[in-house]
N, C-alpha and C positions, 0 to 999 in steps of 0.2 A: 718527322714521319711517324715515330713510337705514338704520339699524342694522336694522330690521326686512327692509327691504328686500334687502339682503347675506347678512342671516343665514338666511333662508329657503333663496334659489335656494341657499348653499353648503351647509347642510345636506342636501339633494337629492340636489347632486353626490356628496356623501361619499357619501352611502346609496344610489346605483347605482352607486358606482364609477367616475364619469366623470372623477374626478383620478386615479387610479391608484394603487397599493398606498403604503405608505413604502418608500423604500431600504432592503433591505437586503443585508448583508454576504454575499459568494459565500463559498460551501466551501472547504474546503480544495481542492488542487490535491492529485492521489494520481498519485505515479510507482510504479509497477512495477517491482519490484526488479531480474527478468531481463529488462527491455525494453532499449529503446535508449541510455539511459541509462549501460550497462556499456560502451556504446563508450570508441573515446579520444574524449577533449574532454568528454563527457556532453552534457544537452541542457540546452537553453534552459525556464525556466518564469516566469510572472508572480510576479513578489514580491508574499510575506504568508504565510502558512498552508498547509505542503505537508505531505504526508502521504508517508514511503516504506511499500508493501507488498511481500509477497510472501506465494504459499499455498501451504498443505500439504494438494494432495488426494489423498482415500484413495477407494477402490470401498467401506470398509465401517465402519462407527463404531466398530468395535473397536479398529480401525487409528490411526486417528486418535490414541484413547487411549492408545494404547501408546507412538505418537511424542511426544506432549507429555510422558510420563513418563522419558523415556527420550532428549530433545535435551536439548542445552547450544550456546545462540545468544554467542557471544561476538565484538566489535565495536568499531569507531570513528569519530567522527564529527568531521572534519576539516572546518573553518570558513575559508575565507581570506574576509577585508572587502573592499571595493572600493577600500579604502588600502592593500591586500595583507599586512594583519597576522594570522597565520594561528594558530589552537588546536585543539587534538586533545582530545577529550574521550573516555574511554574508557567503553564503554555497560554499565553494572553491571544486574546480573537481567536479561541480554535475552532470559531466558526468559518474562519476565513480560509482554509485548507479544502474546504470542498469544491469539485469541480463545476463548471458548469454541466447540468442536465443534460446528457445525451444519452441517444437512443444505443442498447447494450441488447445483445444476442446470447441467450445462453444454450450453448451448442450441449453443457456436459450438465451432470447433477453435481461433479464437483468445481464447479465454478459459483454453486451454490453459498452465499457468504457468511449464513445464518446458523446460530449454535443449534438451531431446530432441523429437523430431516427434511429433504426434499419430499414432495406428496405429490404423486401422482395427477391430484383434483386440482395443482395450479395450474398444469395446461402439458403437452406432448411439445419433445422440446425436437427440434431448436425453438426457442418462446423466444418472440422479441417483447422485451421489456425496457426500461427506462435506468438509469442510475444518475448517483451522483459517489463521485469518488473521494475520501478522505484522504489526502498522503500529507505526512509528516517528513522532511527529509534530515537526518544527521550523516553524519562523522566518523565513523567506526575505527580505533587506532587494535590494532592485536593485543592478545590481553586484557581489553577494556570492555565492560560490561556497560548494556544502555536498558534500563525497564522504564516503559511509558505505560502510565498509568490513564484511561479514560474512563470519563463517564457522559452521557451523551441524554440530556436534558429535553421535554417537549413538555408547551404548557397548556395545548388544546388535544383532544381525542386527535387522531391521526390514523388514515390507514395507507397500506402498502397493496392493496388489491390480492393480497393471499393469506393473510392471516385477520381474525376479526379487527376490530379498532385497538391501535395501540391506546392506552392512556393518561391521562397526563403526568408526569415523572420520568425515572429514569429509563430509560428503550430497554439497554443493557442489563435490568436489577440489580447494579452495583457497579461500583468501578472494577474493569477489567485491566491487570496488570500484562503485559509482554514485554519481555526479557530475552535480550539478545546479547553475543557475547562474540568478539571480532577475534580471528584465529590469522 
C-alpha cells in the first residue's frame, strides 16, 4: 500500500512538471574571432566546449560563393596545460570549417564582425545580407590556455558588397592571434 502511495503523487509531479526538467549539459561557449579576445592576455571562459567563430558577411549570395571558392584559411592552434606544457598543432583544411551560405539578418551594428566601423552608406539595418560562418571547436580544461592563430588567404580581387575590392593576399593583414583561457 506505502508503494502505492509514493508512486502515485510522484508520478503527478513528473507529469506537471513540479520536479523539473533533467540536467542538462550547456553549449558550447562561442568566442568571436575579432572580439576581445585578440587583445594581450585574451579573455577568461568557463572550462569544457568552446567554440572559436568568425563571419564572412556579403550584401549578395553570389558574393559569398565566390569567397569560399577563392580563400585559403591557414592556422594554429597553441595549447599551454595548467602545468605549462605547451603543443602547437597545425590546422590542416581550414577551409573546411566554413558554413554553408545562408541568408543572415543584421538586426544590431554589433553583430557587425569586421575590425572596421559599421557605416551608415551599407544600408538601414535590419539589412538582410548573406554569410558564411567559420567555427573551430575545442576542449577547454581550467587552467588551460588555447591561442589560435589565423590567417585567411584570397588569390583573386573579391568583394563583400561594402567595402571596395578586397585584393589578392591576406583579408586580415596578418595573422590574427586569440587567446582564451578556461577558469
Amino acid at each position: 500500500m506505502k508503494r502505492v502511495l509514493v508512486a502515485v503523487p510522484l508520478a503527478v509531479m513528473l507529469a506537471l512538471g513540479w520536479l523539473g526538467e533533467p540536467a542538462r549539459a550547456a553549449g558550447p561557449t562561442t568566442v568571436y574571432f575579432f572580439g576581445s579576445c585578440t587583445a594581450p592576455g585574451g579573455i577568461t571562459v568557463p572550462a569544457g566546449p568552446v567554440v572559436f567563430q568568425w563571419r564572412w558577411i556579403v550584401a549578395h549570395r553570389g558574393e559569398v560563393y565566390a569567397y569560399l571558392h577563392d580563400t585559403t584559411v591557414t592556422g594554429t592552434l597553441t595549447t599551454t596545460t595548467a602545468g605549462g606544457e605547451t603543443t602547437t598543432t597545425a590546422i590542416s583544411n581550414g577551409d573546411s570549417y566554413f558554413s554553408a551560405p545562408r541568408p543572415y539578418v543584421l538586426t544590431s551594428t554589433s553583430q557587425w564582425p569586421y575590425p572596421y566601423p559599421w557605416d551608415k552608406h551599407y544600408g538601414a539595418l535590419p539589412l538582410d545580407t548573406w554569410a558564411t560562418f567559420w567555427t573551430y571547436p575545442v576542449t577547454l580544461s581550467a587552467g588551460e590556455q588555447v591561442t589560435l592563430s589565423l590567417n585567411d588567404f584570397i588569390a583573386h580581387p573579391t568583394v563583400d558588397g561594402f567595402l571596395p575590392v578586397y585584393q589578392p593576399g591576406s583579408v586580415f593583414g596578418s595573422t590574427i592571434s586569440c587567446t582564451i583561457t578556461g577558469n
